[in-house]
C-alpha positions as CSV (number, residue, x, y, z in Angstrom):
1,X,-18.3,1.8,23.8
2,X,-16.7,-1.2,22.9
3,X,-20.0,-2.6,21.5
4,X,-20.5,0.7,19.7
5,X,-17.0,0.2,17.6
6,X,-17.0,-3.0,17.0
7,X,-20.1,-3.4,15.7
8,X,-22.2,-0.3,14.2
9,X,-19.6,2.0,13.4
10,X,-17.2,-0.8,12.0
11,X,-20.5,-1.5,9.6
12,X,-20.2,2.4,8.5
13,X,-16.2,2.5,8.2
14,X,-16.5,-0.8,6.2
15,X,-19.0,0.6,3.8
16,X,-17.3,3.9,3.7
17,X,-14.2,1.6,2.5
18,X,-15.5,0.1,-0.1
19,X,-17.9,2.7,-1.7
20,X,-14.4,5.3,-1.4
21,X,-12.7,2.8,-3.1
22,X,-15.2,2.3,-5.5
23,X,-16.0,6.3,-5.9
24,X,-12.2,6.3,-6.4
25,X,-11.5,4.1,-9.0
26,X,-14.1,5.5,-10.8
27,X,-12.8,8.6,-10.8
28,X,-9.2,8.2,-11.9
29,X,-10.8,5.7,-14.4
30,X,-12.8,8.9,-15.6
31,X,-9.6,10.5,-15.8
32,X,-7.8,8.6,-18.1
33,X,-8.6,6.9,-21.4
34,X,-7.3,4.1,-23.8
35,X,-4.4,4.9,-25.6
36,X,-4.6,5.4,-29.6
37,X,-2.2,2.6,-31.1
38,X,-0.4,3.9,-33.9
39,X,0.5,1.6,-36.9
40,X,3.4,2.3,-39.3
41,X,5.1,0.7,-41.9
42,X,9.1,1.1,-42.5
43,X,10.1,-0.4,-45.7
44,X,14.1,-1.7,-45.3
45,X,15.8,-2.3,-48.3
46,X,17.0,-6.3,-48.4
47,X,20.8,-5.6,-48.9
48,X,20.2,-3.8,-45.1
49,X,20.1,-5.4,-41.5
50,X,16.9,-4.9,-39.9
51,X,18.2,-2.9,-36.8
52,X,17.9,-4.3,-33.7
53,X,19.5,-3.6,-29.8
54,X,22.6,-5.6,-29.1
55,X,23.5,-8.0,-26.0
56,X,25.6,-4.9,-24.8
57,X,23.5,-2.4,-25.2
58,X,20.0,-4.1,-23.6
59,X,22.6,-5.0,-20.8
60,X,23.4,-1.6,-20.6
61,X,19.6,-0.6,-20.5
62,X,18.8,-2.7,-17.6
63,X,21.8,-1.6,-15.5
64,X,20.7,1.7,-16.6
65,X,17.4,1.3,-15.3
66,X,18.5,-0.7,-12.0
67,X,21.1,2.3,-11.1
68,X,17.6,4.7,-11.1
69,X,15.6,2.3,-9.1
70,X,14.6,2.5,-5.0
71,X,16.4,-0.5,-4.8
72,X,19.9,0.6,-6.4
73,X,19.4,4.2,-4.9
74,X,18.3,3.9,-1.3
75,X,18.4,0.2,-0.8
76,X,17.9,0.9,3.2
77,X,14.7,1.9,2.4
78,X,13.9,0.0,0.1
79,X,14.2,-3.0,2.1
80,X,12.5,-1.0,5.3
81,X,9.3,0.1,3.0
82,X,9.1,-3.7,1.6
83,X,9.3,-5.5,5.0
84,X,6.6,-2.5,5.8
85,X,4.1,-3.3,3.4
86,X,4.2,-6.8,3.8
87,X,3.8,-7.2,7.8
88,X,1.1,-4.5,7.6
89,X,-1.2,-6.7,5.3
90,X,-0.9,-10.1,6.3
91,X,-2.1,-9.7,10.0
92,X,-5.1,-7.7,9.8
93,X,-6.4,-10.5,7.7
94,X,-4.9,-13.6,9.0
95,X,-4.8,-13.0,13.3
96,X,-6.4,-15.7,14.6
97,X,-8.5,-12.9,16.8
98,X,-9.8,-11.1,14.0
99,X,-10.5,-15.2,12.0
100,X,-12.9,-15.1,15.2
101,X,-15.0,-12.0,14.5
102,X,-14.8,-11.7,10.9
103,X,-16.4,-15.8,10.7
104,X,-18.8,-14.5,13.9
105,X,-20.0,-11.6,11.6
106,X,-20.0,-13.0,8.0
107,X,-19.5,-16.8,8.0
108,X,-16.5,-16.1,6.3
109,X,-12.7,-18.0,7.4
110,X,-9.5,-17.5,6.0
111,X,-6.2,-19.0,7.2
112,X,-4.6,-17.9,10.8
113,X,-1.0,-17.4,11.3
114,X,0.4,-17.9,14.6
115,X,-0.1,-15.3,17.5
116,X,3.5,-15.3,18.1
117,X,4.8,-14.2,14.4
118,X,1.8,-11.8,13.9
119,X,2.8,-10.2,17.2
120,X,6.9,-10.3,15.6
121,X,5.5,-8.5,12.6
122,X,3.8,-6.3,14.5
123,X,6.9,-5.2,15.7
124,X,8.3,-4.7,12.8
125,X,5.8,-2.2,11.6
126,X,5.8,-0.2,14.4
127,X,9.7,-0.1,14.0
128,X,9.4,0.5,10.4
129,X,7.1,3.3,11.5
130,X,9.2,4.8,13.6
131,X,12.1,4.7,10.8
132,X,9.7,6.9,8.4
133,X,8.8,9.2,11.2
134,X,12.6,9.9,11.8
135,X,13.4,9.7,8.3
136,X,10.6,12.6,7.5
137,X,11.6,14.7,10.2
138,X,16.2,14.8,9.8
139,X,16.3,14.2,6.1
140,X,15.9,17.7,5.2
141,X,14.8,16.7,1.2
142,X,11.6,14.5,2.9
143,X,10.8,17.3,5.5
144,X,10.4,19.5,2.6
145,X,7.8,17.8,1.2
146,X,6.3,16.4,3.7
147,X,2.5,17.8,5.3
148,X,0.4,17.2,8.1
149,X,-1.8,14.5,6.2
150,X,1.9,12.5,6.1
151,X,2.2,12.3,9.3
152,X,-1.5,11.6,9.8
153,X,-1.8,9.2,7.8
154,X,1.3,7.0,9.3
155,X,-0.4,7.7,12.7
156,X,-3.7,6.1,11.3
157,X,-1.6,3.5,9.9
158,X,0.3,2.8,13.0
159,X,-2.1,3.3,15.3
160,X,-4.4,0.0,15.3
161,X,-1.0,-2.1,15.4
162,X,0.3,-0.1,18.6
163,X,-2.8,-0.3,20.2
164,X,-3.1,-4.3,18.8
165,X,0.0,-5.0,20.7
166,X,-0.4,-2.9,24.0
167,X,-3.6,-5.3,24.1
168,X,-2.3,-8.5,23.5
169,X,0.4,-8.0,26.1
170,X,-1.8,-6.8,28.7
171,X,0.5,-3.4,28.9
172,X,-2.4,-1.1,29.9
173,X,-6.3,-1.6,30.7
174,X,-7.3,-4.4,28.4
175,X,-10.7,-3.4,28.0
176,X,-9.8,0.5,27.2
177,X,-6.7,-0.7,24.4
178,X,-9.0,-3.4,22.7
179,X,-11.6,-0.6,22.2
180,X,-9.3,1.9,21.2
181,X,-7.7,-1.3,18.9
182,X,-10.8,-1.3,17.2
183,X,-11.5,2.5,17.0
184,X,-8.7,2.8,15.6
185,X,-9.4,-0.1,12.7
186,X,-12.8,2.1,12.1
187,X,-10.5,5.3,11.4
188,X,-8.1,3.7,9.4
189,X,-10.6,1.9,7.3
190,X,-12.6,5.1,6.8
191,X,-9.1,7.2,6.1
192,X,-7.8,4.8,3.3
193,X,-9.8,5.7,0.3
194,X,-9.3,9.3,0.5
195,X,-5.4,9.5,1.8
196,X,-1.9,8.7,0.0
197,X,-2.5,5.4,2.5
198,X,-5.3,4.2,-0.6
199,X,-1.7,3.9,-2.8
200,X,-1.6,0.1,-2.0
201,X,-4.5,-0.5,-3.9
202,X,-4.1,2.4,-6.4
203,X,-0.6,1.1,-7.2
204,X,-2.0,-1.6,-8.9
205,X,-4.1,0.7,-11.3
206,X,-1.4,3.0,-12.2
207,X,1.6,0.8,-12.6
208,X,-0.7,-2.4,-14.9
209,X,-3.4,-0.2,-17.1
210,X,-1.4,3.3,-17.3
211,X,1.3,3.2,-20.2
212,X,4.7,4.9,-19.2
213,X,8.0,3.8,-18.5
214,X,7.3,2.6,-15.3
215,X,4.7,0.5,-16.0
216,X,4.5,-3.2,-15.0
217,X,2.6,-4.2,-17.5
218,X,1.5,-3.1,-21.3
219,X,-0.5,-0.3,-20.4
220,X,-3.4,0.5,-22.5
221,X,-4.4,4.1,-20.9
222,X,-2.9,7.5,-20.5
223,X,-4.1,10.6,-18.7
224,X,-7.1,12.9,-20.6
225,X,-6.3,16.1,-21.6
């Protein structure tokens, strides 16, 4: 079985990640399209100031815009959702263990980080995990919105680290955990192009090339009709 995840069907989930992605970003590309830019010409008189935003009032703006933020609003989880994000991408691709396979399989090596802090941010995601599973189920605002494909999804999501660390700590079979480790890997792989989980590369898209007030970066598009 072991042999089975780890090499044929993490070949299919690996495809199936990138060609979603691809199929994806294709898609909401198809959805949107470049934003007309509109020229005008005001013609001031020369006895008047050309108008222009004071210290105060662009002071006032960025409070403004602070006080509406995660950060300002809910700064709890705000901090819980960054320290989330950040251990959940940095050991999948730096563990020494999977430096070993993914340089076996491709030829390719990136840097390791030590066992000892991947297995520390491990922990932190499953705790983090276990603060959006309580936080979805006694906030009554979260439960109200939330589906079944929420909590699947943080299940797939939490899944390959809880197995990850019952196998690196020996807690049950080793054999049976590193398998289900790496089914689990398969799944998630195969589940992030086509679930809310694919935001952390979607993000990217929306907040840099879409135009809005919440965009990072100039923005050029805008949704289609």
């Amino acid at each position: 079985m072991y042999d089975f995840v780890s090499g044929p069907l993490l070949w299919l989930s690996g495809f199936i990640f990138v060609a979603g992605f691809i199929y994806r970003a294709f898609r909401l590309f198809r959805l949107t399209e470049k934003k007309d830019r509109v020229f005008c010409t005001v013609t001031i008189p020369k006895d008047k100031p050309v108008p222009s935003a004071s210290a105060e009032e662009m002071q006032l703006e960025k409070i403004a815009r602070f006080q509406n933020s995660l950060l300002s609003r809910h700064p709890v989880v705000f901090l819980v959702s960054a320290l989330f994000h950040a251990c959940i991408l940095l050991p999948p691709f730096f563990l020494m263990a999977h430096n070993v396979v993914l340089h076996s399989s491709l030829g390719i090596r990136l840097p390791a980080v030590p066992d000892g802090l991947a297995d520390f941010m491990t922990m932190i995601v499953l705790a983090c995990g276990l603060f959006f599973l309580v936080r979805r189920i006694t906030i009554p605002k979260v439960a109200s919105i939330s589906s079944g494909d929420d909590y699947g999804v943080l299940f797939l999501t939490i899944l390959p680290f809880l197995t990850g660390f019952f196998a690196y700590h020996q807690l049950f079979d080793y054999k049976a955990m590193l398998t289900m480790h790496v089914f689990a890997g398969d799944l998630l792989l195969i589940a992030l192009p086509f679930t809310k989980a694919g935001h952390m590369v979607f993000f990217f898209f929306t907040r840099l090339a879409m135009a809005g007030e919440n965009s990072m970066g100039r923005g050029n598009r805008i949704w289609s009709d």
